[in-house]
N, C-alpha and C positions, 0 to 999 in steps of 0.2 A: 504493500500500500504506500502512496505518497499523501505525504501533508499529514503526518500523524501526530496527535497528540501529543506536547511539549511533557517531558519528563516521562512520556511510558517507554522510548526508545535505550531500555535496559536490555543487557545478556541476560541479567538475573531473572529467572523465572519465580524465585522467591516474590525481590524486592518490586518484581513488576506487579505479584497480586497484593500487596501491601501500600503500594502507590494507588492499585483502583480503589481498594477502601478506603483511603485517607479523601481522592479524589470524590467518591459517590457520596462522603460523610459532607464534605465540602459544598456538593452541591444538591443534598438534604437540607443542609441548614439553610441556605436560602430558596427554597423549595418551602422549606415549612414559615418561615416570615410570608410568604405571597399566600398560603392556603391550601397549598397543593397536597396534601394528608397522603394519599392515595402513595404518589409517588415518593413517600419521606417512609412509607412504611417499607415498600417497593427498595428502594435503597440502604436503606439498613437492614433490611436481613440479605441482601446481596452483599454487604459491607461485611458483615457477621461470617458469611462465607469466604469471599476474598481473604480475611483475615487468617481464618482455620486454615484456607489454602497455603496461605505465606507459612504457615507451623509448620505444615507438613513438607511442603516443601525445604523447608530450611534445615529440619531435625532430619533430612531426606528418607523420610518415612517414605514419600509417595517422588513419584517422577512428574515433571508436566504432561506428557501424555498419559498419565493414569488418575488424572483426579476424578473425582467420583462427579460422577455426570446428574444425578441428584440432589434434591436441598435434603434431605432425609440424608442420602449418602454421606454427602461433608460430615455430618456431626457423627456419625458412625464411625468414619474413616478418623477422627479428632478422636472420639473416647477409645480405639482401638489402640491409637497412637500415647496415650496417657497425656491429652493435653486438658481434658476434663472427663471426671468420668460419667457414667456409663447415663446414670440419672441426667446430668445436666444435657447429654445428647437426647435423651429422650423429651426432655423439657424444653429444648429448642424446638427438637422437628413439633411436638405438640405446638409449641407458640406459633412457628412457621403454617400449621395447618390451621387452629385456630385464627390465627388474624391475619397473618399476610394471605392464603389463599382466599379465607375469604372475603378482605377486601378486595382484593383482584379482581376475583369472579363476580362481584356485588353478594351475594352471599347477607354480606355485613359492609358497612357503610365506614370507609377513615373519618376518624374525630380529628379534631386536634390532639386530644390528651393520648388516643393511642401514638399518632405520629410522634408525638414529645417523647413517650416512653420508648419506643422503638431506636429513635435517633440517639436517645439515652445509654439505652443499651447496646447499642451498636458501638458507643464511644467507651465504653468499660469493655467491651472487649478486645477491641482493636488497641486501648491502653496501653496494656505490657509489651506489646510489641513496638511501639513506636516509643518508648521508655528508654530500653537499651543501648548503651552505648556505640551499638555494631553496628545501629541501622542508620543509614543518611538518605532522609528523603530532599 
């Protein structure tokens, strides 16, 4: 591709999925000042993922062509990995199906307070990674 986005043009397959979350957190937050709920929920559990990604990739649990092509998958392939265990994997993909699909699907309608919390926890996870001294975004 030409004209690509400034800063994803890394080797690193890690630090490339640790840049899209810092990136989609980035543009959550102004996503949620406009109203946009919908897509601030959409973004943070994409951000949640990107993030687990960067784990596994880094602790080279997993290869770039082997991440798990699921939102269920990633937090399987995370607690298998010891990066949370087994309950908190299951307590994502439940979050993930309770509210991110169905606000997606309309199902369920984004609030505000869901997208706040969502973008919240999106930013506790992504945390300890961008914490460390190792990482330069």
């Amino acid at each position: 591709p030409t004209d690509i986005e400034v800063g994803l043009e890394v080797s690193d397959a890690a630090l490339l999925q640790l840049r899209k979350a810092c990136r989609l957190l980035a543009g959550a937050e102004a996503l949620q000042e406009q109203g946009y709920y919908t897509l601030v929920v959409e973004a943070s559990f994409v951000a949640i993922e990107r993030t687990v990604e960067f784990r596994l990739l880094e602790r080279g649990t997993m290869e770039p062509t082997d991440l798990p092509g699921t939102h269920p998958g990633v937090y399987r392939e995370a607690a298998s990995a010891g990066i949370f265990d087994e309950s908190m994997a299951d307590d994502l993909a439940d979050l993930w199906r309770d509210h991110r699909a169905k606000t997606y699907y309309q199902d369920g309608l984004a609030a505000a307070e869901r997208a706040e919390t969502m973008y919240t926890l999106a930013q506790e996870v992504r945390r300890p990674a961008v914490a460390g001294p190792q990482v330069s975004l």
